[in-house]
N, C-alpha and C positions, 0 to 999 in steps of 0.2 A: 547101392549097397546100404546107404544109411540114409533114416527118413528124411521128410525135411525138418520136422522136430531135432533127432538128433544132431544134423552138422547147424543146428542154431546153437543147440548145447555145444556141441565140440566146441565152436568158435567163443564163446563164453569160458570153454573151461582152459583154452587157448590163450584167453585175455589174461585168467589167473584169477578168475571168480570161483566162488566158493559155492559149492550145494544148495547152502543159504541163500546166497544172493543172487543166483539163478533161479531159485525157487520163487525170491521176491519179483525179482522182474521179467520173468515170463506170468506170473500169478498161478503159481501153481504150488502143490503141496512138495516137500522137501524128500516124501516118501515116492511122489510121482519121476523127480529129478531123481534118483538113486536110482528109480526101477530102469530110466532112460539110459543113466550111466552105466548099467551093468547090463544092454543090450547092445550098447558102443562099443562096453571090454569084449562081448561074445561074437557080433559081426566083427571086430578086430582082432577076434584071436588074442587080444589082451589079457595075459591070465593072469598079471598082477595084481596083488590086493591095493598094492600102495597108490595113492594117489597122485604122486610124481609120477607113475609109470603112464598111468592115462593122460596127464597133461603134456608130457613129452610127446605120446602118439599124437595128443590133440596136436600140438605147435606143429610138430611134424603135417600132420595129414592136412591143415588149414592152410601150412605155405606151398604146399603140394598142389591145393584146390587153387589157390591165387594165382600160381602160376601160369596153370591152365587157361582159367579165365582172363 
């Protein structure tokens, strides 16, 4: 469902890192990480703007992945 770029981001935005600071430490631009996140809201069905609503899905969807593994 989600590349493996994005469950790197998920798990980042999981962590409670910011746009910015995903941006710094994948090295990438903050307009790249945005375009990422709002491909996470639409393969999620995520239709919230707010940014709580994605880091909830994230926590949620990362402890989901851990468990599996």
């Amino acid at each position: 469902m989600f590349t493996t770029r994005e469950l790197e981001i998920l798990r980042l935005i999981a962590e409670g890192h910011s746009t910015e600071a995903i941006s710094a430490r994948l090295n990438r631009t903050t307009e790249t990480i945005k375009s990422h996140r709002k491909n996470i809201r639409f393969k999620a069905q995520e239709s919230g703007e707010d940014v709580r609503s994605l880091t909830v899905f994230a926590i949620r969807y990362v402890k989901m992945l851990d468990q599996i593994t």
